[in-house]
TORPA-4810 file (N, C-alpha, C, O; in nm, 3 decimals):
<nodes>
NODE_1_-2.724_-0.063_1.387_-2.595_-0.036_1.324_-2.546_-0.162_1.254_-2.557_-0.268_1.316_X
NODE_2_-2.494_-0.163_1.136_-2.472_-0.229_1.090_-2.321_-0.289_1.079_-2.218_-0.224_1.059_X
NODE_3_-2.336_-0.472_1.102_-2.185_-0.472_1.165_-2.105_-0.517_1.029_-2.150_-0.551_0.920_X
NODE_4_-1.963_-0.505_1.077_-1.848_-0.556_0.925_-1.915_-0.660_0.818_-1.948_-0.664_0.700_X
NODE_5_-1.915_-0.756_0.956_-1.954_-0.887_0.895_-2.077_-0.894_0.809_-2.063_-0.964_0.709_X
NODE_6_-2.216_-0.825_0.828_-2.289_-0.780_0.809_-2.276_-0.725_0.672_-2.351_-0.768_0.584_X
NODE_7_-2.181_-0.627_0.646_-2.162_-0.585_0.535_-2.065_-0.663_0.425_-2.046_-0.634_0.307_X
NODE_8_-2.018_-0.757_0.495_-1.898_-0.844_0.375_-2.019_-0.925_0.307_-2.035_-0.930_0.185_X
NODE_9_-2.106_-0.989_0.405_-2.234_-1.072_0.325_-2.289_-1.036_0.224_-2.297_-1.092_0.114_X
NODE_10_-2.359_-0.867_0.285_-2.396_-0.797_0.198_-2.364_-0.784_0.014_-2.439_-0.769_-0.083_X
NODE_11_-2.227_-0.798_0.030_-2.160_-0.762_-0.098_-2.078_-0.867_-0.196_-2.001_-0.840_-0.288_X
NODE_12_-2.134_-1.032_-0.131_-2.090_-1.150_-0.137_-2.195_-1.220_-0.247_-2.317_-1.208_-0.256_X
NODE_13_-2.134_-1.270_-0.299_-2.209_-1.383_-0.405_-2.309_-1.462_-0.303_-2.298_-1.453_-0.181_X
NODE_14_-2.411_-1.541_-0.372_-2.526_-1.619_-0.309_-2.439_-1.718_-0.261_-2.336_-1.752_-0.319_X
NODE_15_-2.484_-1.769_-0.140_-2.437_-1.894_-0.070_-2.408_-1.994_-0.115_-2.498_-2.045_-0.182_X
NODE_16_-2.284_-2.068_-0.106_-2.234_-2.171_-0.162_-2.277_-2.290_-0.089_-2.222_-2.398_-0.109_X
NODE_17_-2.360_-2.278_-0.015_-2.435_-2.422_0.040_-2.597_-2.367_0.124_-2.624_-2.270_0.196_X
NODE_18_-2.674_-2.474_0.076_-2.822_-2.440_0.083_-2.863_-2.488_0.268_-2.946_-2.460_0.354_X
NODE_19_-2.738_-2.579_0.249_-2.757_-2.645_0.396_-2.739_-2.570_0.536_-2.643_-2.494_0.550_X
NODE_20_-2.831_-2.593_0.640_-2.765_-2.540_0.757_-2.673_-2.593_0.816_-2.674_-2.715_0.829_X
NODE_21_-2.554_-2.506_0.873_-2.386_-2.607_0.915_-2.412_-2.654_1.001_-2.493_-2.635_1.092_X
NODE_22_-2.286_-2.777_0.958_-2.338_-2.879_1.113_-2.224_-2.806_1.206_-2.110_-2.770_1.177_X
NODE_23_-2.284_-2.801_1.305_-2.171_-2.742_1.418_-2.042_-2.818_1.494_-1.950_-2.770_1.561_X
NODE_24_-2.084_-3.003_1.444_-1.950_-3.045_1.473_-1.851_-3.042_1.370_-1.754_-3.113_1.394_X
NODE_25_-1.849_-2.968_1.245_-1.742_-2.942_1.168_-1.616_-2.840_1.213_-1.500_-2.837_1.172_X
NODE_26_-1.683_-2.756_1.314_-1.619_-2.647_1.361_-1.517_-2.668_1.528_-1.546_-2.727_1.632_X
NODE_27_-1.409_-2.598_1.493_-1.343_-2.627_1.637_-1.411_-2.595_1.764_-1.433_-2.474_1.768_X
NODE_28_-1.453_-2.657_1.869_-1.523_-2.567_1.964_-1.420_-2.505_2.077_-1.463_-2.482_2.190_X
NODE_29_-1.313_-2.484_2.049_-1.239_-2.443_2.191_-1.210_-2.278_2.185_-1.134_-2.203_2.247_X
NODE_30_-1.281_-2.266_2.109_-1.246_-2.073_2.095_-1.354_-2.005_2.085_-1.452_-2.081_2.086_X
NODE_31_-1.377_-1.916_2.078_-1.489_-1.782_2.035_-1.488_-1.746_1.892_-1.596_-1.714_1.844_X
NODE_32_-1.396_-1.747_1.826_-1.368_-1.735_1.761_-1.417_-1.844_1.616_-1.429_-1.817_1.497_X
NODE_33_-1.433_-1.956_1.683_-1.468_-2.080_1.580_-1.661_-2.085_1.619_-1.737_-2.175_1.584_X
NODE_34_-1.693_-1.974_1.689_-1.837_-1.969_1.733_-1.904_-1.893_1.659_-2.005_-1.916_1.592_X
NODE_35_-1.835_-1.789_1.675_-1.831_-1.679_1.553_-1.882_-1.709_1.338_-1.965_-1.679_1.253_X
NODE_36_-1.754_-1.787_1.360_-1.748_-1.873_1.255_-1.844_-1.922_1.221_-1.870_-1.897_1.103_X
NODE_37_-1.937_-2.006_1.290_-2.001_-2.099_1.297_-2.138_-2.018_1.231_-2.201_-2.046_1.129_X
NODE_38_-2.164_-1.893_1.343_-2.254_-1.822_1.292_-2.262_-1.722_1.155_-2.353_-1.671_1.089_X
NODE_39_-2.179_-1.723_1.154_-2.146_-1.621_0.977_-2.206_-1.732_0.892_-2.284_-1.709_0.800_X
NODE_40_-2.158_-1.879_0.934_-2.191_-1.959_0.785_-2.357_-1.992_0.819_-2.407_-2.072_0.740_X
NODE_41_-2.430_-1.949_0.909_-2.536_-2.027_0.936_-2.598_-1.874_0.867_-2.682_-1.885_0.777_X
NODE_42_-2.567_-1.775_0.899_-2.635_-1.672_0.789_-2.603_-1.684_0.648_-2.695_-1.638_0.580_X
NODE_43_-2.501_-1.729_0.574_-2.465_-1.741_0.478_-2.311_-1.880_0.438_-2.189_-1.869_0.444_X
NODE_44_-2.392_-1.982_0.404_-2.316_-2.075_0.395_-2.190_-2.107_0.311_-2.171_-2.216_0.257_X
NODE_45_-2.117_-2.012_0.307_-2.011_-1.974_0.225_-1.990_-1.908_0.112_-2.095_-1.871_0.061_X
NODE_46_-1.905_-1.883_0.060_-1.974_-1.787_-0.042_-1.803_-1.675_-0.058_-1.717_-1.658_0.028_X
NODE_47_-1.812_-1.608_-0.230_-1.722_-1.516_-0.272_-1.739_-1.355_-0.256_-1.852_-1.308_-0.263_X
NODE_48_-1.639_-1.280_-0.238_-1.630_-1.194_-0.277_-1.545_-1.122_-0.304_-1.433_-1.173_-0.289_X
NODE_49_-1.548_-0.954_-0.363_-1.414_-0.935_-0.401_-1.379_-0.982_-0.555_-1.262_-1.012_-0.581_X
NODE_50_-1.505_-0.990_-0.682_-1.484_-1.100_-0.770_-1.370_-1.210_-0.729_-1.250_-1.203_-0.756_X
NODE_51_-1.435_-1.311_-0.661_-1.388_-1.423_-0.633_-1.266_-1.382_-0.578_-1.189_-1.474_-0.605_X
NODE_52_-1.201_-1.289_-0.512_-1.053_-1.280_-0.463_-1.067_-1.319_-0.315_-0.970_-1.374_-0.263_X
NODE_53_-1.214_-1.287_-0.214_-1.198_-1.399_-0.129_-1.293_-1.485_-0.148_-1.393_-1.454_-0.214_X
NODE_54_-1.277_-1.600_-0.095_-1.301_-1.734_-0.057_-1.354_-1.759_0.062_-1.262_-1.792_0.138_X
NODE_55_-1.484_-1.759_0.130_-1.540_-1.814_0.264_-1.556_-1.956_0.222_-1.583_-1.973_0.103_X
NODE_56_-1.543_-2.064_0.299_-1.554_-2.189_0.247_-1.709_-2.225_0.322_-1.763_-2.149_0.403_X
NODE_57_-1.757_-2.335_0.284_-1.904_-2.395_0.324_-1.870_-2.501_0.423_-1.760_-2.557_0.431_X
NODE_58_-1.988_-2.528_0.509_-1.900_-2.657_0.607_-1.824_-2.767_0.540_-1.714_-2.818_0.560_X
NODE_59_-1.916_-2.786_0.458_-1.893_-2.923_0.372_-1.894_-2.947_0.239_-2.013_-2.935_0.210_X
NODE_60_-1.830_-2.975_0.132_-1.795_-2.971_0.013_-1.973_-3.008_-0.065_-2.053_-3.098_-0.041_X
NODE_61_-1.976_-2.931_-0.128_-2.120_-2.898_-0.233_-2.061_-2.951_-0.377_-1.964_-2.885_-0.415_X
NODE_62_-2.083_-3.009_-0.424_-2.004_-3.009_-0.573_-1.864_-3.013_-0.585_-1.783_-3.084_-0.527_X
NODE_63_-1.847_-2.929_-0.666_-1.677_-2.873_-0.673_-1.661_-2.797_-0.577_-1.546_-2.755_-0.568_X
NODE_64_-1.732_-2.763_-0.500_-1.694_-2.632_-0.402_-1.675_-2.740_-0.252_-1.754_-2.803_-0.181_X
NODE_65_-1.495_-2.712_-0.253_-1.463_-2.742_-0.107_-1.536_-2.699_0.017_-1.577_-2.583_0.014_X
NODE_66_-1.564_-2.775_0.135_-1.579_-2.786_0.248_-1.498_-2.791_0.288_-1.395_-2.850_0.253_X
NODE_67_-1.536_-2.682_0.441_-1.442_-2.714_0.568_-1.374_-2.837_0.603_-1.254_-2.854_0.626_X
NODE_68_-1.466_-2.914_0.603_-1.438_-3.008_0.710_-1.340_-3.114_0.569_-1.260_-3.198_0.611_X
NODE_69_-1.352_-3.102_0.464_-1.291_-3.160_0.363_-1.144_-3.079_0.348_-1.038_-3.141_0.346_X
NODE_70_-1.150_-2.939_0.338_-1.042_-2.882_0.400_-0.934_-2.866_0.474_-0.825_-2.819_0.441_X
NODE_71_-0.970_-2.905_0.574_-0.936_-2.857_0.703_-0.846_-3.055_0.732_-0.787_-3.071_0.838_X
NODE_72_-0.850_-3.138_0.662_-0.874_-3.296_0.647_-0.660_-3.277_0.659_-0.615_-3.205_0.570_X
NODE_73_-0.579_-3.324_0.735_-0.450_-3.317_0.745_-0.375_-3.409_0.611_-0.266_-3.392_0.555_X
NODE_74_-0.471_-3.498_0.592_-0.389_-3.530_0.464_-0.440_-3.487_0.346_-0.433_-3.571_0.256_X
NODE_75_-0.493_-3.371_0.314_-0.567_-3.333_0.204_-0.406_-3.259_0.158_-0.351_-3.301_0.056_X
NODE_76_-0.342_-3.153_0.238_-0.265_-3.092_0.226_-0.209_-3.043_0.308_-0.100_-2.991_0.285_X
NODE_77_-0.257_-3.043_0.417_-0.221_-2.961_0.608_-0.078_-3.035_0.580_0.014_-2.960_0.547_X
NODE_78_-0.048_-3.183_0.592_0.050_-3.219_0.621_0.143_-3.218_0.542_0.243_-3.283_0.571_X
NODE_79_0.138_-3.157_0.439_0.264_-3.144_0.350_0.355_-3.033_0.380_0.462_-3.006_0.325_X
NODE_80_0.274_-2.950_0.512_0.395_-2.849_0.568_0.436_-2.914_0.710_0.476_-2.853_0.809_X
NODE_81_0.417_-3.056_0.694_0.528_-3.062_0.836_0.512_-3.062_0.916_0.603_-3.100_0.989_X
NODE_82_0.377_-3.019_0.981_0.359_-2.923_1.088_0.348_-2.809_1.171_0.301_-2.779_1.281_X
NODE_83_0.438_-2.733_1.034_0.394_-2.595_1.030_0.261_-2.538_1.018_0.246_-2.432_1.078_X
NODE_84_0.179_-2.576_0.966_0.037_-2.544_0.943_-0.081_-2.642_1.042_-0.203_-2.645_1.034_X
NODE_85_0.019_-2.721_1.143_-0.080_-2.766_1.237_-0.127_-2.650_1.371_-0.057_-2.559_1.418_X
NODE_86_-0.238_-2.682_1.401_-0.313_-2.582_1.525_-0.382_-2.470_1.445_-0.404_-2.365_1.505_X
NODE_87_-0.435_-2.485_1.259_-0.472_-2.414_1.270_-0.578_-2.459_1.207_-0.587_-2.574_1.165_X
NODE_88_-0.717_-2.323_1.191_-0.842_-2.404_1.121_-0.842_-2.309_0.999_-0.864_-2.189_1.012_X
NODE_89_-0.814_-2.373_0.867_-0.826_-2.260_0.749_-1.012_-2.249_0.749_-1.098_-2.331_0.782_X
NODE_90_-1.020_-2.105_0.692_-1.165_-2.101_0.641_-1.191_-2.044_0.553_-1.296_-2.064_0.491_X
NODE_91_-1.087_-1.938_0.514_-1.095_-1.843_0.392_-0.999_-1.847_0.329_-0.904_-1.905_0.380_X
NODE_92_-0.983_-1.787_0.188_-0.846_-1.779_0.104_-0.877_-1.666_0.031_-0.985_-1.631_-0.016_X
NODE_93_-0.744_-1.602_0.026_-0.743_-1.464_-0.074_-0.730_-1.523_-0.248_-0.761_-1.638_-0.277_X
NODE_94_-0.691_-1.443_-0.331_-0.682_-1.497_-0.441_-0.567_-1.602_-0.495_-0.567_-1.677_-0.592_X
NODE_95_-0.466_-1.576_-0.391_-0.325_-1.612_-0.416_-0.316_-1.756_-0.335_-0.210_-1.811_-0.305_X
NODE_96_-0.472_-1.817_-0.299_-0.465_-1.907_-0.212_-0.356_-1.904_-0.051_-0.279_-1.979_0.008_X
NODE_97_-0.417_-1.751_-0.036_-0.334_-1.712_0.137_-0.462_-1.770_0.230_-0.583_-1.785_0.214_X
NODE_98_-0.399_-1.786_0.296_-0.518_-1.859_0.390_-0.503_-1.795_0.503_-0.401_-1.770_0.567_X
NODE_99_-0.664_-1.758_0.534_-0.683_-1.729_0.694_-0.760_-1.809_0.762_-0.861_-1.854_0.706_X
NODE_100_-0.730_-1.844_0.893_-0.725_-1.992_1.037_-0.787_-1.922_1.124_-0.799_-1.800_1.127_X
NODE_101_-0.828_-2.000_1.195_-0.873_-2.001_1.337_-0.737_-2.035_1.369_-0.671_-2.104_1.291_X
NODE_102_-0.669_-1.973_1.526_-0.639_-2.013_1.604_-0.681_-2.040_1.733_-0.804_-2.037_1.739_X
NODE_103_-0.601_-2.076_1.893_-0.680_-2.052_1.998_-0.729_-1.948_2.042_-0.817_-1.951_2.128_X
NODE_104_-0.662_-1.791_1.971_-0.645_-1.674_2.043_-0.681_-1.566_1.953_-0.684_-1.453_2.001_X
NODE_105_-0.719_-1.587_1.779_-0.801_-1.534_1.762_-0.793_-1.572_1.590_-0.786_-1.687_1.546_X
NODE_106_-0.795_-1.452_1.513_-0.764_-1.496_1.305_-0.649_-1.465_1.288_-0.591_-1.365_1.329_X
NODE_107_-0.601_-1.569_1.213_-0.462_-1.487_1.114_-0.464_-1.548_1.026_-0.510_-1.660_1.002_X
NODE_108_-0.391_-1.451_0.951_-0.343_-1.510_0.810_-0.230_-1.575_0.792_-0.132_-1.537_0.856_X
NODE_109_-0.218_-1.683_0.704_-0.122_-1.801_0.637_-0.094_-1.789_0.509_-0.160_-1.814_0.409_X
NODE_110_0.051_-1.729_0.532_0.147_-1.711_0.393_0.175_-1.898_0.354_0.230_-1.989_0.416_X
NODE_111_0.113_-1.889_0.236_0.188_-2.049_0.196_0.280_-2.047_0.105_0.294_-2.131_0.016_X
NODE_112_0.348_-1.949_0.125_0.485_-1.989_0.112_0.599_-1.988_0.185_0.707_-2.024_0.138_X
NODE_113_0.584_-1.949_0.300_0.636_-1.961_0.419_0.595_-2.031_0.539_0.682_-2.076_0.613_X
NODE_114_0.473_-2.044_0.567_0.397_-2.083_0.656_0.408_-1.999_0.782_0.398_-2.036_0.898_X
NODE_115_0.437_-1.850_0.725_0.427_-1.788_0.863_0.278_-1.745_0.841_0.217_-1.715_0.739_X
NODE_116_0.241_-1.754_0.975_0.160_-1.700_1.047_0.112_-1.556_1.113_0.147_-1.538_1.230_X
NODE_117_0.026_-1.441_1.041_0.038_-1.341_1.129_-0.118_-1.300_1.180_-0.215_-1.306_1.105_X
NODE_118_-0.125_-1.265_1.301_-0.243_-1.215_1.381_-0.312_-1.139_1.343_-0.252_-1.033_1.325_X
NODE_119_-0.412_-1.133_1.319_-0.544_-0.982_1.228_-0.604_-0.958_1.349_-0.573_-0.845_1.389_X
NODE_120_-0.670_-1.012_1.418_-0.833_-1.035_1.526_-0.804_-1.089_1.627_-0.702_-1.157_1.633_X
NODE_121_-0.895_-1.074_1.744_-0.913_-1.169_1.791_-1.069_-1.226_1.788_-1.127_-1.308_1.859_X
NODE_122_-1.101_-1.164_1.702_-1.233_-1.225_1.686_-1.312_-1.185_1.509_-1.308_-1.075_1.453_X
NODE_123_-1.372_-1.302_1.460_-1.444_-1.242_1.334_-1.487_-1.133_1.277_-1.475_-1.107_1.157_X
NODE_124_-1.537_-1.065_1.359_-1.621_-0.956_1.349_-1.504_-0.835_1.259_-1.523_-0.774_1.154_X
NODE_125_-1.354_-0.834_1.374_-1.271_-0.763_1.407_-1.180_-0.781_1.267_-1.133_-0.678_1.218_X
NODE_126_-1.155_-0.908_1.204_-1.136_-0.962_1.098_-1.200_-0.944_0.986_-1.140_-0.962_0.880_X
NODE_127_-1.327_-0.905_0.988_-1.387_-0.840_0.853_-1.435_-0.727_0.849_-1.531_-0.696_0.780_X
NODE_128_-1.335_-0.608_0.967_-1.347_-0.485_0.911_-1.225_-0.470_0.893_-1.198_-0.351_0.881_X
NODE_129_-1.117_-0.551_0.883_-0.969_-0.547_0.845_-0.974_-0.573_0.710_-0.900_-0.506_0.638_X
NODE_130_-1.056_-0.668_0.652_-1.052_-0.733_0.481_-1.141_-0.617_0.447_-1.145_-0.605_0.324_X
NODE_131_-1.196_-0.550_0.492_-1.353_-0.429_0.459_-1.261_-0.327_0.420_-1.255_-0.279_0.306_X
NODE_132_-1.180_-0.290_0.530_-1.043_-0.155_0.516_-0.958_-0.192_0.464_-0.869_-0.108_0.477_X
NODE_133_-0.921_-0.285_0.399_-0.818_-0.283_0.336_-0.801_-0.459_0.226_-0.726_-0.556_0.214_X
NODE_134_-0.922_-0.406_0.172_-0.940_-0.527_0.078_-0.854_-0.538_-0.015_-0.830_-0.656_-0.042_X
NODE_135_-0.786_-0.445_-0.087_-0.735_-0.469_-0.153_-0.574_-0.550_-0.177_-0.526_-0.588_-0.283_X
NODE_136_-0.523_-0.557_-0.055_-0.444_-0.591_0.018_-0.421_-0.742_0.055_-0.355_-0.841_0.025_X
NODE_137_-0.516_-0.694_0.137_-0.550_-0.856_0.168_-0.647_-0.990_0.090_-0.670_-1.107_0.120_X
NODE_138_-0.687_-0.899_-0.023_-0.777_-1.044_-0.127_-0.706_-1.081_-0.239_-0.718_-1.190_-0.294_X
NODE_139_-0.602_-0.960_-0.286_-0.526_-0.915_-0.431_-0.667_-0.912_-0.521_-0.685_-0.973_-0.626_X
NODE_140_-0.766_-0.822_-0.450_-0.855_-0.778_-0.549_-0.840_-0.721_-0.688_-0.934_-0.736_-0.766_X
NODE_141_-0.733_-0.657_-0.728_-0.666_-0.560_-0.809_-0.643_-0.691_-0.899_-0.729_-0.730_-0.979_X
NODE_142_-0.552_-0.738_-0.885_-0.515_-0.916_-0.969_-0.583_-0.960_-1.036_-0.588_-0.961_-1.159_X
NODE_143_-0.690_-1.033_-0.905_-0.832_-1.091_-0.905_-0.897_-1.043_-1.059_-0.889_-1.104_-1.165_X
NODE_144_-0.968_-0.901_-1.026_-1.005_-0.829_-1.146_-0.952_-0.839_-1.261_-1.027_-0.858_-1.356_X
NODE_145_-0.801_-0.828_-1.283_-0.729_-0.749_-1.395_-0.752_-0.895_-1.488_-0.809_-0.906_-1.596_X
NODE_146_-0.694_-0.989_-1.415_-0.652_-1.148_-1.488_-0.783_-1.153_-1.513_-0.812_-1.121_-1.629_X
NODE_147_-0.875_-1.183_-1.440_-1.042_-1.225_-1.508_-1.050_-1.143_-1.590_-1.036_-1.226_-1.679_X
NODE_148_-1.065_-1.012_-1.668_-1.124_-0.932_-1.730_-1.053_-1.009_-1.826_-1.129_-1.073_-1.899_X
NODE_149_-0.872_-1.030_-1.860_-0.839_-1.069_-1.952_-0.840_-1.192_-1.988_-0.808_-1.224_-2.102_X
NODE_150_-0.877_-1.280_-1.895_-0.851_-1.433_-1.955_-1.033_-1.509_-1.916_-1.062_-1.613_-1.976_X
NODE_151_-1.116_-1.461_-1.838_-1.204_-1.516_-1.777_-1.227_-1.563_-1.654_-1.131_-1.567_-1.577_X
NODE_152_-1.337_-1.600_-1.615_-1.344_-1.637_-1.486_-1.273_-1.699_-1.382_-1.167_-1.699_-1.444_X
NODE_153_-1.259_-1.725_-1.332_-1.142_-1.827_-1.242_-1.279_-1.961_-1.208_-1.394_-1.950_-1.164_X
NODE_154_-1.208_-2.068_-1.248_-1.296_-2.181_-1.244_-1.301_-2.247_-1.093_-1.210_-2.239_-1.010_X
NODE_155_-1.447_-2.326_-1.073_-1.432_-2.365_-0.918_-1.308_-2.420_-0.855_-1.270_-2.525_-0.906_X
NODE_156_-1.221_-2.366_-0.739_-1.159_-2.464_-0.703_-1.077_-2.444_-0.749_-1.014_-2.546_-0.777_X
NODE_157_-1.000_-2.292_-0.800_-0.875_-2.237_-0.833_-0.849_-2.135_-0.766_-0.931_-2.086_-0.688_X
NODE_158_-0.707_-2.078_-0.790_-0.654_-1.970_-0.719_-0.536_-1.932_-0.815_-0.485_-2.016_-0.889_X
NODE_159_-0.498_-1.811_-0.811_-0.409_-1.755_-0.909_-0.280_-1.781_-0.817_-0.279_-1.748_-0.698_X
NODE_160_-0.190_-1.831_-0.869_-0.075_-1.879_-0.792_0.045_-1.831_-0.916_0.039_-1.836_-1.039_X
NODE_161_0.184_-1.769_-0.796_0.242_-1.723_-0.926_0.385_-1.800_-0.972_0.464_-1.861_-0.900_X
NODE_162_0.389_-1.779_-1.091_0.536_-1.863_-1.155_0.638_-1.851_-1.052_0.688_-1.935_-0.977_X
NODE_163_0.661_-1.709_-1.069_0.787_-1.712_-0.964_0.750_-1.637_-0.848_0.709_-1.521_-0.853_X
NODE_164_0.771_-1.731_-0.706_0.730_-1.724_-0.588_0.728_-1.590_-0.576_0.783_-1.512_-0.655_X
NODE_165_0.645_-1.549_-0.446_0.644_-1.367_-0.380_0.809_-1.369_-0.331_0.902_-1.301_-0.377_X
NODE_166_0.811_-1.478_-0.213_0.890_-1.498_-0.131_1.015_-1.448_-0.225_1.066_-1.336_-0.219_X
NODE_167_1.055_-1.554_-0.314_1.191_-1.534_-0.424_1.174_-1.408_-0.507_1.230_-1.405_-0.617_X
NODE_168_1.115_-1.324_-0.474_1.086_-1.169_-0.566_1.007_-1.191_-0.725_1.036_-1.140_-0.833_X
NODE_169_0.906_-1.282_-0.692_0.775_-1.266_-0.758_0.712_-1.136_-0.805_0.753_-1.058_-0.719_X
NODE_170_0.646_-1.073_-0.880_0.637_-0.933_-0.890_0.433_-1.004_-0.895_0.380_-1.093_-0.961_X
NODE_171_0.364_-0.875_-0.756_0.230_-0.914_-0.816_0.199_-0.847_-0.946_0.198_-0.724_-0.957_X
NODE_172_0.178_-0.919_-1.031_0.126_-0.894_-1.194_0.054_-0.993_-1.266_0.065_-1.115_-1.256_X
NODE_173_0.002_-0.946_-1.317_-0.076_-1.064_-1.370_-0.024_-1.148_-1.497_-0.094_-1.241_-1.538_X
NODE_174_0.114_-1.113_-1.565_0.171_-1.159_-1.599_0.277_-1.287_-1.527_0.349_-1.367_-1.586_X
NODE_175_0.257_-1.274_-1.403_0.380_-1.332_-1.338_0.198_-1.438_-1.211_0.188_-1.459_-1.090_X
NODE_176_0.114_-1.465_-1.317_0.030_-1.529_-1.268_-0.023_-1.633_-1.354_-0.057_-1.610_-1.469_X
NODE_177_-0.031_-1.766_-1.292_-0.126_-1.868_-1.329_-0.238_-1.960_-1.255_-0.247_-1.985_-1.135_X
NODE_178_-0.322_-2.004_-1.368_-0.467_-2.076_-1.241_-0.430_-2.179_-1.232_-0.379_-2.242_-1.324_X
NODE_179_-0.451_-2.228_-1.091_-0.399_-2.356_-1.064_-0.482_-2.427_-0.973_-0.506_-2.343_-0.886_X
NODE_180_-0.546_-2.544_-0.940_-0.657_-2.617_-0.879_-0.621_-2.564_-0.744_-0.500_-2.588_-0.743_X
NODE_181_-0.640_-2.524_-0.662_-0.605_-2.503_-0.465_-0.557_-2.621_-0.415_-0.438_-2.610_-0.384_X
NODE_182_-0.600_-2.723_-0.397_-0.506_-2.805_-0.346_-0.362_-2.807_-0.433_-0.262_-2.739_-0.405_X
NODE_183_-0.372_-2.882_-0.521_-0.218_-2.909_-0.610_-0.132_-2.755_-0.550_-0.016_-2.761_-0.509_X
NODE_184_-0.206_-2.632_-0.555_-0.103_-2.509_-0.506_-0.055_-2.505_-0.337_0.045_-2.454_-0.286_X
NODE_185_-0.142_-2.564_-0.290_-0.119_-2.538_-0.124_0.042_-2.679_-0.145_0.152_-2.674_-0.090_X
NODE_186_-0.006_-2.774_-0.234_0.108_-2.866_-0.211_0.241_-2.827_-0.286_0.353_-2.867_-0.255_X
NODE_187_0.205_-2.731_-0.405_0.320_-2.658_-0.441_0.437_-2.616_-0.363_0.552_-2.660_-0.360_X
NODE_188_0.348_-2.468_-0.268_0.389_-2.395_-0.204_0.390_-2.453_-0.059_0.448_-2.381_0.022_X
NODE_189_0.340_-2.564_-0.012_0.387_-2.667_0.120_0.605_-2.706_0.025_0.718_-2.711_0.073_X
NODE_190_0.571_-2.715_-0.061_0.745_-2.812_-0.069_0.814_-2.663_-0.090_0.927_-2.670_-0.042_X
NODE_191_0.792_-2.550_-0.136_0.859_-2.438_-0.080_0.887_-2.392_0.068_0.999_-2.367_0.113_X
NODE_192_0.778_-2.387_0.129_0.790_-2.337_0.259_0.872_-2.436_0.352_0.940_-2.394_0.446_X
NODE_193_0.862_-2.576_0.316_0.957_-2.669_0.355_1.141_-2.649_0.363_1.223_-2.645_0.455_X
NODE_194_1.149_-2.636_0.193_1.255_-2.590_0.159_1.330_-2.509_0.255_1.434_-2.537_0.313_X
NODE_195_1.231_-2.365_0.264_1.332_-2.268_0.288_1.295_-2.218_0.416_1.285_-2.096_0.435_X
NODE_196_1.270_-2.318_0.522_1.248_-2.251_0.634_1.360_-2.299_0.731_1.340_-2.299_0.852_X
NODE_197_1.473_-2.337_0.679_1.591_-2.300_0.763_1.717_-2.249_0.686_1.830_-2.241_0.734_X
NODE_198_1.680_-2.214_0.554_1.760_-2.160_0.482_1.862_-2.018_0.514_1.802_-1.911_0.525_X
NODE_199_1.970_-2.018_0.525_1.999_-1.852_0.503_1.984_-1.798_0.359_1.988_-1.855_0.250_X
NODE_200_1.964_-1.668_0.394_1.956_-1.576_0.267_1.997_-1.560_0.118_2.086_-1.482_0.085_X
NODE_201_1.949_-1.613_0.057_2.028_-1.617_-0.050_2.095_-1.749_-0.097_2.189_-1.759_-0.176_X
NODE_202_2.020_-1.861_-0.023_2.038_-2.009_-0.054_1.975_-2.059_-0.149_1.876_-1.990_-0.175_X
NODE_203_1.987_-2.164_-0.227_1.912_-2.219_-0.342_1.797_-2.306_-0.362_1.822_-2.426_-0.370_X
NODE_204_1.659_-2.263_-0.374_1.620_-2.376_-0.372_1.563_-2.405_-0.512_1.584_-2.328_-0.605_X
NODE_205_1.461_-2.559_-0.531_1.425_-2.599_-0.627_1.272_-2.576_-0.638_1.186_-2.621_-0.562_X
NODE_206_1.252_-2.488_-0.761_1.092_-2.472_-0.791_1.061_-2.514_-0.913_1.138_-2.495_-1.008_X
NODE_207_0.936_-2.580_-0.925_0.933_-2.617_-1.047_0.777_-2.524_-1.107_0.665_-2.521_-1.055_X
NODE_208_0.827_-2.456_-1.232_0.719_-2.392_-1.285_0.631_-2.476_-1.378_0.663_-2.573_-1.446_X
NODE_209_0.513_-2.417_-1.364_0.379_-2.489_-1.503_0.353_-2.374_-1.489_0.341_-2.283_-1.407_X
NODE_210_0.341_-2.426_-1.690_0.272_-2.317_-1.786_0.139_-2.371_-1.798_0.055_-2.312_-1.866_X
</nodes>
């Protein structure tokens, strides 16, 4: 029988690293980061979803981020504060959402809030959630529409939008631009900063690029 995970590979671009992972890149205090470990040793990272998700490789190949380059607290972790500590990113949807390891199982990371919500408690369980409901969770629909009209999305981007989800962003691909992944995680780190003790309807400061 053939498992989720099994089938996300299946339908995934060729491996983004030739190398076998080193296993001290990975957290060892969970099942979950074991898991992990073994998905990339069958396939060392790699897209799918035309590029709407993102599996990352242990270690940066070229332009193509690594975990362990990733996952690095001053790359970008720490520009939320601490909000985004305890977790291990490994994947990203198109919108540069990120899903972590935690101790207790996957979730996904809104970066523009830095909330946190629970999918799994284990990999497997996690990629028949992105399998059932890909579209959802990769912004496959986006993904597609913007590439058909403008081109590929270049290594080491993510469609990030003018005006935030959070502040009533509309997903469209008009109300989208490519932007390198880091520079966006640090974007949307000084948002989630902003407004995480804000009440409703408070002001904050965003700055758009065209």
């Amino acid at each position: 029988m053939k498992t989720s995970l099994g089938k996300l590979i299946s339908i995934s671009s060729a491996a983004l690293s030739l190398s076998k992972p080193d296993e001290d890149v990975f957290p060892t205090e969970s099942a979950a980061a074991q898991d992990l470990c073994g998905l990339l040793e069958r396939k060392n990272g790699f897209y799918a979803f035309e590029s709407a998700l993102h599996i990352f490789p242990d270690r940066s190949v070229g332009a193509e981020m690594g975990l362990l380059e990733w996952n690095a607290p001053d790359l970008w972790v720490n520009s939320y504060h601490g909000m985004a500590d305890a977790c291990y990113f490994f994947a990203e949807d198109i919108f540069g959402g990120q899903f972590c390891l935690k101790h207790d199982g996957i979730y996904s990371f809104d970066p523009e809030t830095a909330a946190c919500v629970f999918l799994s408690p284990d990999l497997e369980g996690w990629a028949e959630i992105i399998l059932n409901d890909y579209e959802v969770l990769t912004g496959y629909p986006i993904a597609q529409a913007w590439q058909r009209r403008e081109g590929r999305l270049a290594t080491g981007t993510r469609l990030v939008p003018k005006i935030p989800f959070v502040t009533g962003g509309e997903f469209e691909i008009e109300n989208m631009y490519p932007l390198e992944a880091v520079k966006s995680m640090h974007f949307r780190a000084n948002l989630a900063t902003q407004i995480k003790d804000l009440p409703d309807g408070a002001q904050i400061k965003w700055n758009i690029i065209d």
